[in-house]
VOPAGU-2260 file (C-alpha; in pm, 1 decimal, decimal comma):
REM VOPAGU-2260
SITE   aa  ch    i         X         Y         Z
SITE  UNK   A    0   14454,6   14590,0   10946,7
SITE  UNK   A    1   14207,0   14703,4   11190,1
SITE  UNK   A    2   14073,6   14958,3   10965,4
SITE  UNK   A    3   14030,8   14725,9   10700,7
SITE  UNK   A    4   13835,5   14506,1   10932,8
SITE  UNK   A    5   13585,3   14762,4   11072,8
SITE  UNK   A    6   13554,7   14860,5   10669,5
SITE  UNK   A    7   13450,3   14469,6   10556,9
SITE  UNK   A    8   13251,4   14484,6   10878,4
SITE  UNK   A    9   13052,6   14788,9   10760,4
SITE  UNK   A   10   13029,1   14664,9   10415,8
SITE  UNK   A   11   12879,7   14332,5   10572,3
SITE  UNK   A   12   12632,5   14531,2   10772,4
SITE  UNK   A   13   12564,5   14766,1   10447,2
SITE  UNK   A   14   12508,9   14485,5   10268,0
SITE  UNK   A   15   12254,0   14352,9   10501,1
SITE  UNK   A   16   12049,8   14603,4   10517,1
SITE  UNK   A   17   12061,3   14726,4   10186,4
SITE  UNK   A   18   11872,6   14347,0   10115,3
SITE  UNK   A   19   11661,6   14354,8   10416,7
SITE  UNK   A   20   11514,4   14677,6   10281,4
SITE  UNK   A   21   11519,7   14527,0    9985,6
SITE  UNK   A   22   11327,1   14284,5   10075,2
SITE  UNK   A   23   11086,5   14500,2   10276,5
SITE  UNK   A   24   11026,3   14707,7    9919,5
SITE  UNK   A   25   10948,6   14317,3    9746,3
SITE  UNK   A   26   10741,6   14295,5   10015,0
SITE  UNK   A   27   10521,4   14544,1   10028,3
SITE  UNK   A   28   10511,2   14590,6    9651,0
SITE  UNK   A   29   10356,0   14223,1    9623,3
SITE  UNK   A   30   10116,7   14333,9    9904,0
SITE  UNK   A   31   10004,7   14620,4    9701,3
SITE  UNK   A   32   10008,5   14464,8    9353,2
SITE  UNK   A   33    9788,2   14207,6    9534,6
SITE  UNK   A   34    9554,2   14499,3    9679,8
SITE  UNK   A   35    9576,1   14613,2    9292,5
SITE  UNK   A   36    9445,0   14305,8    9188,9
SITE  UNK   A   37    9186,0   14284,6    9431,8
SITE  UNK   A   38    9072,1   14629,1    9365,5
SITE  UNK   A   39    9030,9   14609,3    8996,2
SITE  UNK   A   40    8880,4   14214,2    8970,0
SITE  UNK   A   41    8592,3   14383,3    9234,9
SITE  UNK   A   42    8570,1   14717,2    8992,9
SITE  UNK   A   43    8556,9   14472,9    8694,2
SITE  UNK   A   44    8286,5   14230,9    8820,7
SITE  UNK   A   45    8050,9   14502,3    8926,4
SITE  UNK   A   46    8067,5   14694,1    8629,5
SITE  UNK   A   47    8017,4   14386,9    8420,1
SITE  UNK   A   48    7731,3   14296,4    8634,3
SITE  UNK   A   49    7582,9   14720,7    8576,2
SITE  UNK   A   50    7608,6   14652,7    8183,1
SITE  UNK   A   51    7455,5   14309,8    8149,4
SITE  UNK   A   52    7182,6   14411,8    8400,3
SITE  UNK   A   53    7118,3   14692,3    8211,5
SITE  UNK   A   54    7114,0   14602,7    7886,5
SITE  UNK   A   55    6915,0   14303,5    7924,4
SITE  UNK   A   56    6699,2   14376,3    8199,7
SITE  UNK   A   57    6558,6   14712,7    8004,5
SITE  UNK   A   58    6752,2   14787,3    7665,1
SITE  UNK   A   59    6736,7   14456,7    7472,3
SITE  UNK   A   60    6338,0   14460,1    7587,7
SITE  UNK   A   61    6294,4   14804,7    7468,3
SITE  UNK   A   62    6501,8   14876,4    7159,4
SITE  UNK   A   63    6387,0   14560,9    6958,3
SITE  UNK   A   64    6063,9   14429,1    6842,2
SITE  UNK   A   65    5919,1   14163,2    7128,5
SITE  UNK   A   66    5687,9   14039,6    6890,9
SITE  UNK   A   67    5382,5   14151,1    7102,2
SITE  UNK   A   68    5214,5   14346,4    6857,1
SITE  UNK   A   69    5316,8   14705,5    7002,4
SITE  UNK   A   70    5675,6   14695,0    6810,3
SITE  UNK   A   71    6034,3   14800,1    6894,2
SITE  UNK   A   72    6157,0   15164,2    6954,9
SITE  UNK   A   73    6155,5   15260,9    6607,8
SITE  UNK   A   74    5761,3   15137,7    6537,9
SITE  UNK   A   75    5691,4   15343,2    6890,4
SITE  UNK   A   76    5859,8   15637,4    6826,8
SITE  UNK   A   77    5667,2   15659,2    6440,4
SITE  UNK   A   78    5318,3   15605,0    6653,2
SITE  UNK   A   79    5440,2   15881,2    6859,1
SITE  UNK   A   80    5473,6   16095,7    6633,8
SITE  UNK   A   81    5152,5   16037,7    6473,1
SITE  UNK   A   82    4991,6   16098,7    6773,5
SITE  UNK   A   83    5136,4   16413,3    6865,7
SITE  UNK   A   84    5128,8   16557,2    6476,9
SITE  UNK   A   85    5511,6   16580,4    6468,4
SITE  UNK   A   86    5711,1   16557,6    6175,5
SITE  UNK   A   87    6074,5   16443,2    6099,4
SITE  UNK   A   88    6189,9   16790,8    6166,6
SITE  UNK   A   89    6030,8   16776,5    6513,6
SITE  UNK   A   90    6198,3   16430,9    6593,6
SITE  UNK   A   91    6453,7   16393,3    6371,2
SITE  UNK   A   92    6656,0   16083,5    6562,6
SITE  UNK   A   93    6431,3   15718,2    6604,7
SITE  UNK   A   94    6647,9   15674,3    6867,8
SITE  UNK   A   95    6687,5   15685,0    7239,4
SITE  UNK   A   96    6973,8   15850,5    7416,9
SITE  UNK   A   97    7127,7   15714,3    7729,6
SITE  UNK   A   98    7249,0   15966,6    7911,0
SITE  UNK   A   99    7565,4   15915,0    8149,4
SITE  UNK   A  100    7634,9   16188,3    8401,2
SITE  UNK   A  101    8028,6   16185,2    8491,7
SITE  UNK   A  102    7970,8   16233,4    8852,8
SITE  UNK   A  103    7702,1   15917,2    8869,0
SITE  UNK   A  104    7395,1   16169,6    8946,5
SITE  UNK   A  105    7058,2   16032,4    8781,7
SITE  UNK   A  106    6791,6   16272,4    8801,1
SITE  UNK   A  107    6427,0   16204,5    8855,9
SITE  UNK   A  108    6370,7   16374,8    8587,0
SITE  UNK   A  109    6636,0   16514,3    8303,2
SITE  UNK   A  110    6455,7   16865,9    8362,1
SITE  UNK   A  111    6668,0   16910,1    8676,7
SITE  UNK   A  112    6946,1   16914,1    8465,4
SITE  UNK   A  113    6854,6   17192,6    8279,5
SITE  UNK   A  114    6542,5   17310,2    8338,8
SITE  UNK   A  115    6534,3   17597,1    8067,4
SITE  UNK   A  116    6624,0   17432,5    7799,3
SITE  UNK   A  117    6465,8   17047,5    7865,0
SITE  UNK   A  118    6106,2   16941,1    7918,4
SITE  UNK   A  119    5966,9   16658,8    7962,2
SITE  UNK   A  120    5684,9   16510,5    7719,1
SITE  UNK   A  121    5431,2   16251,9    7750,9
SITE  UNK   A  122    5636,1   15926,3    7713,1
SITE  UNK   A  123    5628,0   15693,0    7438,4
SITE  UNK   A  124    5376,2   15383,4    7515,5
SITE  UNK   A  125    5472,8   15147,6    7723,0
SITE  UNK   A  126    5616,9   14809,7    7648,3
SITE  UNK   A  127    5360,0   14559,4    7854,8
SITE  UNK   A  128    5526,9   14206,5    7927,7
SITE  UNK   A  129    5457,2   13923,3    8214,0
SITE  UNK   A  130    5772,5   13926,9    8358,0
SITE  UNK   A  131    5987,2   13787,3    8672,0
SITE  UNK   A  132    5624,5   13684,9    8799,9
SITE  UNK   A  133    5494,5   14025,4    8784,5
SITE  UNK   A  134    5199,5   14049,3    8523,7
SITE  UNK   A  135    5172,2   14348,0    8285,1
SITE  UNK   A  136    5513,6   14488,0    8367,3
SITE  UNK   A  137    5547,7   14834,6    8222,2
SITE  UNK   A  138    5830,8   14908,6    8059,3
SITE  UNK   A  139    5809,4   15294,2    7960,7
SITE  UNK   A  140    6055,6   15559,5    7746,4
SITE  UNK   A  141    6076,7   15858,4    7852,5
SITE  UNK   A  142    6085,7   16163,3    7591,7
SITE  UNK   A  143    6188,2   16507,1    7618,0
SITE  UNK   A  144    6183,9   16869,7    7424,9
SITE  UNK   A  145    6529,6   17008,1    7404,7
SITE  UNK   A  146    6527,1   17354,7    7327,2
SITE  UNK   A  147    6830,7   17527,3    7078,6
SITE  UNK   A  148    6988,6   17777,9    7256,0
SITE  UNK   A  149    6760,9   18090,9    7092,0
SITE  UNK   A  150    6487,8   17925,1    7349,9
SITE  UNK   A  151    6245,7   17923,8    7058,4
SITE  UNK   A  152    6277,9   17656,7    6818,2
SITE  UNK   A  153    6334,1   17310,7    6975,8
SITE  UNK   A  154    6360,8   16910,7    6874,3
SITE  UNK   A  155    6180,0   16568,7    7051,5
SITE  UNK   A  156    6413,5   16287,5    7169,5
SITE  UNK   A  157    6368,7   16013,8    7337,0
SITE  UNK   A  158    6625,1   16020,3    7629,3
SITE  UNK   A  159    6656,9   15882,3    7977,9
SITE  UNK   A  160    6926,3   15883,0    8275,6
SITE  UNK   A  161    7078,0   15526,2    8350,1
SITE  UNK   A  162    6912,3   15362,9    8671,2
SITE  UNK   A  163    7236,8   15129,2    8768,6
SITE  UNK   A  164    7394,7   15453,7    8853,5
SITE  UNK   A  165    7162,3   15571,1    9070,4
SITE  UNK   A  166    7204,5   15219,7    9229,0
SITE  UNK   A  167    7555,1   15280,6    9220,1
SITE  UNK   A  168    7493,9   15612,4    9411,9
SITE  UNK   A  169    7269,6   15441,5    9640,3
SITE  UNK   A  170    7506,0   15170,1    9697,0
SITE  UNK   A  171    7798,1   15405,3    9748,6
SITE  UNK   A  172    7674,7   15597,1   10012,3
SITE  UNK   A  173    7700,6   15292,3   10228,1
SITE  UNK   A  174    8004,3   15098,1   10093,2
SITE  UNK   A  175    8343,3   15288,6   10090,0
SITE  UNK   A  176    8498,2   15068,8    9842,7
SITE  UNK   A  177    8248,4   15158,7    9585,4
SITE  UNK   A  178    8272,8   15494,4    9721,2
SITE  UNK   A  179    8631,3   15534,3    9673,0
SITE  UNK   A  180    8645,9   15360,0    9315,1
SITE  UNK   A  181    8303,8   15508,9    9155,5
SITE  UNK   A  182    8475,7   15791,8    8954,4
SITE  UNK   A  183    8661,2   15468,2    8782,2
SITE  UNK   A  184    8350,8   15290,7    8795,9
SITE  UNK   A  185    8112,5   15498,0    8614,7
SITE  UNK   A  186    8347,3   15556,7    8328,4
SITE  UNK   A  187    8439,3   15183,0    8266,8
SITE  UNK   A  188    8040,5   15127,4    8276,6
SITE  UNK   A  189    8019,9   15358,1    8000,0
SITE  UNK   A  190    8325,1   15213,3    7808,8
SITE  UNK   A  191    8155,2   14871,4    7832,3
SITE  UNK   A  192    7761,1   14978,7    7751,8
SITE  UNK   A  193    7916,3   15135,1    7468,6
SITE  UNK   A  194    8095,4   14809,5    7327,3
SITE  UNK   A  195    7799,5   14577,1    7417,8
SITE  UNK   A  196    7564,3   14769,8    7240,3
SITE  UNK   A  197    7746,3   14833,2    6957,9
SITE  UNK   A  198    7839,3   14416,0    6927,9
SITE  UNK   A  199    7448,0   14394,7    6882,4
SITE  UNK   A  200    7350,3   14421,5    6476,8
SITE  UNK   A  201    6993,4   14454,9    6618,8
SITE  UNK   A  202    7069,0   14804,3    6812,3
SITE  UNK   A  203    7196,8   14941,7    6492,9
SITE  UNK   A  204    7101,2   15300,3    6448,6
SITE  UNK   A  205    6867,6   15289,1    6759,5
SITE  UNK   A  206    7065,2   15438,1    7042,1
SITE  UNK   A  207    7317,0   15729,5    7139,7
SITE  UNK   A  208    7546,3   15724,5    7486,0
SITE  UNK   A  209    7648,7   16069,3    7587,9
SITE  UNK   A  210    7877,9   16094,5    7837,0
SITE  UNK   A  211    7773,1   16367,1    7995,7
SITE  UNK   A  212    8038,6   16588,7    8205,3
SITE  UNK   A  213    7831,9   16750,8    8457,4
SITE  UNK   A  214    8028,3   17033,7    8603,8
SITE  UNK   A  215    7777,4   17184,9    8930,7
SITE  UNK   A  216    8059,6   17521,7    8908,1
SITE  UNK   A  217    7936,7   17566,8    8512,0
SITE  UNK   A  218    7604,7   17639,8    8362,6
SITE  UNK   A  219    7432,2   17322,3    8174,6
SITE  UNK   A  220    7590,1   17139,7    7808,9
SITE  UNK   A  221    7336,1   16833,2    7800,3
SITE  UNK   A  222    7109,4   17044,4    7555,2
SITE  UNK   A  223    7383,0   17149,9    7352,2
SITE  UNK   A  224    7528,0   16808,6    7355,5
SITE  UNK   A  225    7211,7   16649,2    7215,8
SITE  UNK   A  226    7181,4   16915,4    6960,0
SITE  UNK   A  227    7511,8   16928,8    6813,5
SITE  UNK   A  228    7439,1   16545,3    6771,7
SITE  UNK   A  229    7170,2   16636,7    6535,4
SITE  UNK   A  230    7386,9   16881,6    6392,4
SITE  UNK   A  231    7670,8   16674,0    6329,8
SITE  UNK   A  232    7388,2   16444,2    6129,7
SITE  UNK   A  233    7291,6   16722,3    5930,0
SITE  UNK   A  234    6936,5   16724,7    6108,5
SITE  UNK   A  235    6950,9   17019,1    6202,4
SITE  UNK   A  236    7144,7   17332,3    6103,8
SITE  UNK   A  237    7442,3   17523,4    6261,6
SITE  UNK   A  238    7186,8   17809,2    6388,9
SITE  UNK   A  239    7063,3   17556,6    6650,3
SITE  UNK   A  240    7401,3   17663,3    6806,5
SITE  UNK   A  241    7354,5   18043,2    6808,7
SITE  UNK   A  242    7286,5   18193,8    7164,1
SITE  UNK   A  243    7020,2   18444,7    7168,7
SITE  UNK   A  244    7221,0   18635,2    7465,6
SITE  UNK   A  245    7501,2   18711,1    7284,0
SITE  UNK   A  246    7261,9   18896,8    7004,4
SITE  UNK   A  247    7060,1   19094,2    7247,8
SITE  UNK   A  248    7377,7   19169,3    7453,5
């Protein structure tokens, strides 16, 4: 009798704790799903915030035609061209590409990137509005020459880094949350630029995102990335591709 006592008695006391920790799991699960929450509603706001700045601050005043008199991208990068005697074999895309480093680093210039195989050009002309109380804001596009990998033969582009990630960089540094959720940040800000622009008729045909994954421990892609681009829309051919090494090796 006494055994079966001191059994019902441990069963009571197993079945105690076995709730209390029970409990203590609920617990702290709901604390962390809250956390979760938290985490990803601050991650979702500031990325929204990084697109919409982004594309209407600079790409939806760039890309289409403001009506004053200079024209959109397309109309500057035709004047460009003009102006520097290039033909549609020189710059083959009317396009600008945004260029999204995976580890949030925006360059001064995309030269520092690869500095053999990218050079900057004069940039196209401005876009000149009165904005935000500032008059004659300059809006400017940067353009490059992106050599193939022979070094000899090359293409034009227009291309440029993205400045809310150098904000994002900035901002980083000195807040640990960002810090801590910028991997997740930069890639859900690419997601997102991606849909908005391509939710826009008026961007049609005017724009490429790269995503670029900038590895420090191997040599540079973002030339071959923007090539094989033009390759893949049979601008340019398959021999853009071949490495001059390897033949002299």
């Amino acid at each position: 009798m006494k055994v079966f006592k001191l059994l019902i008695s441990y069963s009571l006391m197993f079945a105690v704790i076995s709730t209390l920790l029970l409990l203590v799991s609920l617990i702290l699960y709901c604390k962390n799903s809250v956390q979760e929450v938290k985490r990803l509603a601050f991650i979702n706001g500031y990325v929204d915030s990084m697109v919409c700045t982004y594309f209407y601050g600079y790409l939806k005043k760039i890309i289409p035609d403001q009506g004053t008199g200079t024209g959109g991208l397309y109309d500057k990068i035709m004047i460009y061209k003009e102006k520097q005697n290039l033909t549609d074999k020189d710059f083959p895309f009317h396009k600008i590409f945004i260029i999204i480093c995976a580890s949030g680093f925006v360059p001064p210039t995309l030269e520092k990137i690869d500095n053999k195989r990218i050079e900057a050009r004069k940039h196209l002309d401005p876009l000149v509005l009165n904005n935000a109380g500032i008059n004659g804001r300059r809006y400017t596009t940067a353009v490059y020459k992106v050599k193939y990998r022979n070094l000899k033969d090359h293409i034009t582009v227009a291309m440029e880094g993205t400045p809310p990630l150098l904000t994002l960089s900035d901002a980083s540094a000195e807040d640990p949350e960002l810090k801590n959720n910028k991997k997740q940040i930069i890639e859900m800000f690419y997601k997102r630029l991606s849909k908005k622009l391509a939710e826009n008729a008026e961007f049609a045909n005017s724009y490429e995102v790269v995503f670029y994954n900038d590895d420090p421990n191997k040599p540079p892609t973002l030339a071959d990335e923007i090539i094989l681009r033009h390759i893949q829309k049979g601008l340019l051919p398959q021999g853009a591709m071949d490495y001059y090494f390897d033949q002299i090796s």
